[in-house]
VOKOL-346470 format. One record per atom (N, C-alpha, C): chain; atom name; x, y, z. Coordinates in pm, whole numbers. Layout:
# residues N
 nuti fivex     c1     c2     c3
    A    CA      X      Y      Z
...
# end
This chain:
# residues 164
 nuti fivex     c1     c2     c3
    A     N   5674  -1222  -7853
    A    CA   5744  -1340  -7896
    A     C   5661  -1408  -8004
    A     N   5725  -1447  -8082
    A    CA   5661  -1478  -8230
    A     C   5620  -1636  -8149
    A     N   5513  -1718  -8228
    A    CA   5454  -1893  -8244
    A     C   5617  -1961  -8213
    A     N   5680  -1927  -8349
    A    CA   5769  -2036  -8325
    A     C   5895  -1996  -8168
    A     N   5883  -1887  -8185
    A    CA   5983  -1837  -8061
    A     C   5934  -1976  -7918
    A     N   5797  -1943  -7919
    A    CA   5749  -1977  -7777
    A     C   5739  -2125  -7783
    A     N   5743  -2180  -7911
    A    CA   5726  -2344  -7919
    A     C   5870  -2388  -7904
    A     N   5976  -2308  -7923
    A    CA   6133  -2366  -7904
    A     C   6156  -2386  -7720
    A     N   6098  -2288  -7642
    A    CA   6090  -2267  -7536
    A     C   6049  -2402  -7492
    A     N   5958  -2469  -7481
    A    CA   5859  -2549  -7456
    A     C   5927  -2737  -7445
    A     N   5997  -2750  -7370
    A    CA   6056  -2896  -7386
    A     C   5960  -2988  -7340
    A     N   6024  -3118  -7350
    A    CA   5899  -3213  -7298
    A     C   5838  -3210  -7177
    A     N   5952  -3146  -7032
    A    CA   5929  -3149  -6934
    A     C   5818  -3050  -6914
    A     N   5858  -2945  -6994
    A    CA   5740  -2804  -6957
    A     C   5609  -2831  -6992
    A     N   5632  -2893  -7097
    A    CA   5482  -2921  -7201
    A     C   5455  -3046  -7091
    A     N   5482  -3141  -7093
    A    CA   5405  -3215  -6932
    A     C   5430  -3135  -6776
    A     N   5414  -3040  -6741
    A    CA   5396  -3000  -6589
    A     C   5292  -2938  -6668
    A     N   5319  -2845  -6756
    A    CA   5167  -2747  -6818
    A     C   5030  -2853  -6823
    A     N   5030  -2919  -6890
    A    CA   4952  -3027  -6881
    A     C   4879  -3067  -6742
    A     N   4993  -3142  -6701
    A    CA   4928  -3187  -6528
    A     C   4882  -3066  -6464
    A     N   4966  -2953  -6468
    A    CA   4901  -2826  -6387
    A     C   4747  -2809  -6404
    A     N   4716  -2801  -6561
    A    CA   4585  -2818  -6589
    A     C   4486  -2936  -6559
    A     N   4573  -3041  -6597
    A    CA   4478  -3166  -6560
    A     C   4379  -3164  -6366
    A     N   4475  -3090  -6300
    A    CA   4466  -3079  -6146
    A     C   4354  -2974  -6186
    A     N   4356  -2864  -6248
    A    CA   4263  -2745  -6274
    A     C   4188  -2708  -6345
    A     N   4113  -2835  -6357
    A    CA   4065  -2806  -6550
    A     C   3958  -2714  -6579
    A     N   3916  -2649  -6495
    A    CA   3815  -2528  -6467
    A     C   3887  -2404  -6482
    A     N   4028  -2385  -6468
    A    CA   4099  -2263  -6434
    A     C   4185  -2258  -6651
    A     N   4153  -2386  -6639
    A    CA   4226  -2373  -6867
    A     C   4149  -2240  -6935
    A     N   4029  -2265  -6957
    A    CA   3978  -2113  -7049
    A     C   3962  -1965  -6960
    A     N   3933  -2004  -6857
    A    CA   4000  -1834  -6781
    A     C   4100  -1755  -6760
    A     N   4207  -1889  -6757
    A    CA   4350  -1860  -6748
    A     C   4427  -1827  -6910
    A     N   4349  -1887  -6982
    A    CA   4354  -1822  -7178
    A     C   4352  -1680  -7153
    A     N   4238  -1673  -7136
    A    CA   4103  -1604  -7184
    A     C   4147  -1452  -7076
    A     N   4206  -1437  -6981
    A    CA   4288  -1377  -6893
    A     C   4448  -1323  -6972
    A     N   4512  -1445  -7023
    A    CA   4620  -1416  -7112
    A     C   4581  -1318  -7203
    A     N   4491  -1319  -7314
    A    CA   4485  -1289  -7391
    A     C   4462  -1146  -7370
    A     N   4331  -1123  -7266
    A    CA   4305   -963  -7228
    A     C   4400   -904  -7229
    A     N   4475   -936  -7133
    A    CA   4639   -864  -7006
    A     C   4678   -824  -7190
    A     N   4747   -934  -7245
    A    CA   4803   -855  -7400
    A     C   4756   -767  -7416
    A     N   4574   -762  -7477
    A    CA   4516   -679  -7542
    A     C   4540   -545  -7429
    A     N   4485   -580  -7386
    A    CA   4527   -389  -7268
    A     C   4674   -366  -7281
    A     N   4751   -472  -7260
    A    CA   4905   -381  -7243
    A     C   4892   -365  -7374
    A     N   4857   -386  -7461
    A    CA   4899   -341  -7609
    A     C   4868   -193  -7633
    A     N   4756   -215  -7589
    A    CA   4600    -50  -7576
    A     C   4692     73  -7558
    A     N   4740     25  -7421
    A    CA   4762    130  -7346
    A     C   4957    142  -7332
    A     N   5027     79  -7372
    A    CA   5170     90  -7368
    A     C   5262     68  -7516
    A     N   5146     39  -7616
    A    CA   5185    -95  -7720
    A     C   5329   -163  -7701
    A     N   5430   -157  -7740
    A    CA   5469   -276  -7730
    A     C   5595   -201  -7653
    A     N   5606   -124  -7579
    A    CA   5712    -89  -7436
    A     C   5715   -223  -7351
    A     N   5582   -303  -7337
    A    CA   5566   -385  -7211
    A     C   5620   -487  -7228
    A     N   5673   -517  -7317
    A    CA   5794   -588  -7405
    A     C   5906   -616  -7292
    A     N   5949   -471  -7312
    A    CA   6086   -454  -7192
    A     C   6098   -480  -7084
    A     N   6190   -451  -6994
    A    CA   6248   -480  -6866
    A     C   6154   -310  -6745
    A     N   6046   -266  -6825
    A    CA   6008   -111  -6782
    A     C   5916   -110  -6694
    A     N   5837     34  -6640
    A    CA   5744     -7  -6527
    A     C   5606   -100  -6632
    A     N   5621    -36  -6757
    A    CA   5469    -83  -6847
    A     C   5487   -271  -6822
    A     N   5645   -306  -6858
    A    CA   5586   -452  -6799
    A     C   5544   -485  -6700
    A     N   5601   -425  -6569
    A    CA   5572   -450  -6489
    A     C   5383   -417  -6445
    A     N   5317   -313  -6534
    A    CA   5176   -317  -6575
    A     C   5142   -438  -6600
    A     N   5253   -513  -6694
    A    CA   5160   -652  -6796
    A     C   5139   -797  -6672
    A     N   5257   -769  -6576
    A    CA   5252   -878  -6512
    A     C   5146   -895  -6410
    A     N   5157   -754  -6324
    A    CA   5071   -731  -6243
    A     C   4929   -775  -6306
    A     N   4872   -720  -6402
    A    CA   4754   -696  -6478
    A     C   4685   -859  -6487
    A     N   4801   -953  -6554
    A    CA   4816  -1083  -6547
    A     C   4713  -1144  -6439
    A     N   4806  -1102  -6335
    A    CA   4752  -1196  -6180
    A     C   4616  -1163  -6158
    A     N   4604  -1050  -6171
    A    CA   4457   -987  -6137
    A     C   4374  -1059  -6263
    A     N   4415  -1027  -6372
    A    CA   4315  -1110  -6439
    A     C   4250  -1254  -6451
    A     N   4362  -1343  -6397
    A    CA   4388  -1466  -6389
    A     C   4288  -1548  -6270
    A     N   4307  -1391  -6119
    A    CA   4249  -1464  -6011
    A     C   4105  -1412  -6040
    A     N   4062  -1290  -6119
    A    CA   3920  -1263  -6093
    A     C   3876  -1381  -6232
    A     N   3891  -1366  -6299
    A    CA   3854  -1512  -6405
    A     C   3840  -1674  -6350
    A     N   3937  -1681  -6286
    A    CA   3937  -1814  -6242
    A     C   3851  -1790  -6114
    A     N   3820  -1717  -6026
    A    CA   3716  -1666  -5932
    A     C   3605  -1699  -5947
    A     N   3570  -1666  -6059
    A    CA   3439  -1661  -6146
    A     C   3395  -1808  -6151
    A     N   3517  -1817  -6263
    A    CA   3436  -2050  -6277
    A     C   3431  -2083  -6130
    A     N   3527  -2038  -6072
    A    CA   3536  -2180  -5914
    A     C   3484  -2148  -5848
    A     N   3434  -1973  -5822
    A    CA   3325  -1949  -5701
    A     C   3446  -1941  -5561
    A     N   3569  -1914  -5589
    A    CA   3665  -1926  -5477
    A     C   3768  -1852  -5499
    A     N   3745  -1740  -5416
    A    CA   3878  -1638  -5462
    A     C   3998  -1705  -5380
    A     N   4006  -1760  -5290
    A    CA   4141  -1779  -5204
    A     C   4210  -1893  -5331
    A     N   4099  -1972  -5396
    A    CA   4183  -2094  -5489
    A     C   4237  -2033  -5587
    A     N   4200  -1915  -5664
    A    CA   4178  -1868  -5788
    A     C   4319  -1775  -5755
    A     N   4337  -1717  -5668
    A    CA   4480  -1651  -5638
    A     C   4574  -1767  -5616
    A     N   4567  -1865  -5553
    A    CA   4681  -1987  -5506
    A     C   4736  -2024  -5663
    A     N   4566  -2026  -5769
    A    CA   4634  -2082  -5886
    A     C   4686  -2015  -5974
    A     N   4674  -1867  -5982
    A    CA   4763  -1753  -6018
    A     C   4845  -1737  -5980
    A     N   4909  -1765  -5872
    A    CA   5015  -1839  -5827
    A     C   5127  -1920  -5922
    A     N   5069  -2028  -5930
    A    CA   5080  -2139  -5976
    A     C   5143  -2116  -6118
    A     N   5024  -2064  -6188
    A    CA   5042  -2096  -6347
    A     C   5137  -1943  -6369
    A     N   5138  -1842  -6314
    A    CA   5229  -1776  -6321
    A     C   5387  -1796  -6293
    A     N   5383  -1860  -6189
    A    CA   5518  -1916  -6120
    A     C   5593  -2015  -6197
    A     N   5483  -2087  -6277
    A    CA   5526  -2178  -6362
    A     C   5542  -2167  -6495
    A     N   5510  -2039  -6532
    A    CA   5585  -1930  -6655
    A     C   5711  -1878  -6642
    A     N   5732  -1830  -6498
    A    CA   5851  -1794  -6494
    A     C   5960  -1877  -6467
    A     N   5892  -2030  -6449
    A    CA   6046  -2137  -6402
    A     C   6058  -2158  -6570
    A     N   5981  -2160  -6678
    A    CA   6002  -2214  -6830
    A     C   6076  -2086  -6889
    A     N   6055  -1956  -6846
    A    CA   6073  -1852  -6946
    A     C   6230  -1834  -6902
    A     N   6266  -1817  -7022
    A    CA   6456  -1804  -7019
    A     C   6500  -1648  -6968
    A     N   6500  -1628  -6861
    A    CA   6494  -1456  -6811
    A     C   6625  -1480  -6678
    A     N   6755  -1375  -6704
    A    CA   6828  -1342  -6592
    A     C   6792  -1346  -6452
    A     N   6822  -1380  -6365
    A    CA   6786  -1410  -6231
    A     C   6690  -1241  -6156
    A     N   6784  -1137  -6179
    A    CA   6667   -995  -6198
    A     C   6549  -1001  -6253
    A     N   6551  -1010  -6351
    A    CA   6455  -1034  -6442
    A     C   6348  -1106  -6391
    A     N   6394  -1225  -6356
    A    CA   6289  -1330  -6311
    A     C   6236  -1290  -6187
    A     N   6340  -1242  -6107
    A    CA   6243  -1241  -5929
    A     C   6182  -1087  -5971
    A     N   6230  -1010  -6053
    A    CA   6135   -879  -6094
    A     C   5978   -924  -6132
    A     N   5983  -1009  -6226
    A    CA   5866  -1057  -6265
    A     C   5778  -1103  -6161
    A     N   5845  -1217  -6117
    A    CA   5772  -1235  -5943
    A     C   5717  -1191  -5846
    A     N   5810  -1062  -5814
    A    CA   5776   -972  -5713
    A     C   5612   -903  -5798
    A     N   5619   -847  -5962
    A    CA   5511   -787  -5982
    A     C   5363   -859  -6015
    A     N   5426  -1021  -5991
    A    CA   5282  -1073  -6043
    A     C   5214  -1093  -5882
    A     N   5351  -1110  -5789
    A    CA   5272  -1062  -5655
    A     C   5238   -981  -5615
    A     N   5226   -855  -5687
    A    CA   5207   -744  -5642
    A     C   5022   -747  -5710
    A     N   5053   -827  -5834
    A    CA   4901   -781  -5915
    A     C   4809   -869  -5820
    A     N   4847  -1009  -5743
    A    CA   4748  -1075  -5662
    A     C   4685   -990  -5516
    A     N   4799   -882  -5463
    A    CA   4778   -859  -5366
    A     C   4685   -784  -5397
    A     N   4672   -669  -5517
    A    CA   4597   -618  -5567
    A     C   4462   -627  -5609
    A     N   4478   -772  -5662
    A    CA   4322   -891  -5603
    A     C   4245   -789  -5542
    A     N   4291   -879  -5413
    A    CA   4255   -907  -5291
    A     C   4186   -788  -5303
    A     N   4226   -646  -5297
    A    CA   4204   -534  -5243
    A     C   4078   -488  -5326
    A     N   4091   -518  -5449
    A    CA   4024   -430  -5550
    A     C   3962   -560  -5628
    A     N   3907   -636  -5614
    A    CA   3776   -772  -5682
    A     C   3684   -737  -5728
    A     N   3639   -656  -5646
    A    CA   3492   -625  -5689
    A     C   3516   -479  -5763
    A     N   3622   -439  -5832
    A    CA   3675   -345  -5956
    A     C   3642   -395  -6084
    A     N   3575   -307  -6168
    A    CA   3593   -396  -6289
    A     C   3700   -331  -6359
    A     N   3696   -464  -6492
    A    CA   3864   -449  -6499
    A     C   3913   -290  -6563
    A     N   3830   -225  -6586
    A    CA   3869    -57  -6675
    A     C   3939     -1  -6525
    A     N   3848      6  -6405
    A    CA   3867     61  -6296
    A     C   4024    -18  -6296
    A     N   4000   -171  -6219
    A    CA   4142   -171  -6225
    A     C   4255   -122  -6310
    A     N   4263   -160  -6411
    A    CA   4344    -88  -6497
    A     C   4375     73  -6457
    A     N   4273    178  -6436
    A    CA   4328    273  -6409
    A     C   4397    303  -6315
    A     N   4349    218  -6164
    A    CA   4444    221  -6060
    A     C   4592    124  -6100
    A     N   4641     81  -6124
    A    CA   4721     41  -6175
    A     C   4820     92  -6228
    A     N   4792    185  -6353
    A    CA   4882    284  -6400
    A     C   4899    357  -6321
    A     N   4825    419  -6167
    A    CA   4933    470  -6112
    A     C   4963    475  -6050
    A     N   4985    298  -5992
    A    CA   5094    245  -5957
    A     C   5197    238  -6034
    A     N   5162    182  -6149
    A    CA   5271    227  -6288
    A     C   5391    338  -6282
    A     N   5294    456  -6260
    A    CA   5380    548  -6248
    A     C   5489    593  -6144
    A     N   5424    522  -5991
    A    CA   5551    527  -5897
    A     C   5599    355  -5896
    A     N   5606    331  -5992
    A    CA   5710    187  -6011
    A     C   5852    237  -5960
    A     N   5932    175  -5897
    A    CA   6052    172  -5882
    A     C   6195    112  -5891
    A     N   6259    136  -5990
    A    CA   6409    135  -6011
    A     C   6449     16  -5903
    A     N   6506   -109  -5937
    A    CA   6570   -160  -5893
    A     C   6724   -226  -5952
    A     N   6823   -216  -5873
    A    CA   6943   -286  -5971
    A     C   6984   -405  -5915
    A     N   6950   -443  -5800
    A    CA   6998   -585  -5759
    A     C   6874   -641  -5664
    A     N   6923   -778  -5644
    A    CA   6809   -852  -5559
    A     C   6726   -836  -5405
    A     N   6850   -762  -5336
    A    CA   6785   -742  -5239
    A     C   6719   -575  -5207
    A     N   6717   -485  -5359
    A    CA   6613   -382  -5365
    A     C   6483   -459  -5390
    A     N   6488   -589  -5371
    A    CA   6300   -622  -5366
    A     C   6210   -632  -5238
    A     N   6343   -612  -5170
    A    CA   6271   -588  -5012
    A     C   6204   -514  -4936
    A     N   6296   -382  -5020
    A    CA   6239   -294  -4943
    A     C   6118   -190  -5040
    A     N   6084   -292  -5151
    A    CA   5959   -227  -5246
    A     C   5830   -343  -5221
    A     N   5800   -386  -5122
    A    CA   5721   -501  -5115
    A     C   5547   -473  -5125
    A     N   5529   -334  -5129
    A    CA   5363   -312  -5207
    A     C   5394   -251  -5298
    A     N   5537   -225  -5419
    A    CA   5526   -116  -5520
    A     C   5597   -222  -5641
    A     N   5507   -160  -5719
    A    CA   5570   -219  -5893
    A     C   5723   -239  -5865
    A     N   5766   -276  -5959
    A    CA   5924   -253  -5975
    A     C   5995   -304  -6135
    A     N   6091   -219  -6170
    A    CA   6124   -237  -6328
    A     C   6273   -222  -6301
    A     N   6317   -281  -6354
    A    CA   6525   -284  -6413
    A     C   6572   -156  -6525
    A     N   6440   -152  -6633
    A    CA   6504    -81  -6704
    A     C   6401     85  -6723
    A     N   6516    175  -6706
    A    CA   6386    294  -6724
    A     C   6342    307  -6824
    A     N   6218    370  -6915
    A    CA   6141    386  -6988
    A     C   6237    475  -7062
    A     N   6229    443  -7217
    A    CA   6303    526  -7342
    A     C   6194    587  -7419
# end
């Protein structure tokens, strides 16, 4: 999404919860960048711009996200249980701003919970390692067409659209 794309997005309400979210976290602002920015640079690396789509590679970018978000913010706060709650958070609160079909959106959801659970498991991974486990999870991502196929994928990636 181009500068101006993402600044049309952005109303007063969003641009003040973003704000307060941070104001509550102000330790979690340059990790939670600085986390953004990686997750791009790797999905770029390794999918270039597939992760774009509705495919398992996004579902790489989201996952990748959480994990990056909670071991970064881990780091400043010295607290992995906070550092996932707030990956949580600032993720959850991307997806209430971002203009995405109701699929779409709980897809996204389900995979940025999938990248926290992933945390948990794999922390003390650095991030190349993670990344490789990841892709293949990537690779048994699974096909979903409606809402309640998120039930029964509750430790696996999941994507709407297959890979072209």
């Amino acid at each position: 999404m181009k500068k101006t794309g993402f600044l049309k997005l952005i109303n007063k309400g969003n641009a003040w919860s973003f704000i307060i979210l941070f104001a509550r976290h102000p330790l979690n602002l340059i990790p939670t960048f600085l986390a953004t920015y990686q997750c791009v640079k790797i999905s770029n690396e390794h999918y270039g711009r597939l992760h774009h789509k509705n495919n398992a590679t996004n579902a790489f970018r989201h996952a990748l996200w959480n994990f990056l978000i909670a071991k970064k913010c881990s780091v400043w706060r010295r607290n992995k249980r906070k550092a996932i709650r707030f990956a949580e958070k600032i993720t959850n609160w991307h997806e209430e701003f971002s203009p995405n079909a109701p699929l779409e959106k709980e897809m996204d959801l389900h995979n940025n919970l999938i990248g926290r659970k992933m945390f948990i498991i794999n922390d003390e991974k650095s991030i190349e390692d993670f990344v490789k486990v990841l892709k293949e999870k990537v690779e048994d991502s699974k096909l979903i067409t409606k809402l309640d196929d998120l039930e029964k994928y509750s430790n696996d990636l999941v994507h709407i659209v297959e890979m072209i």
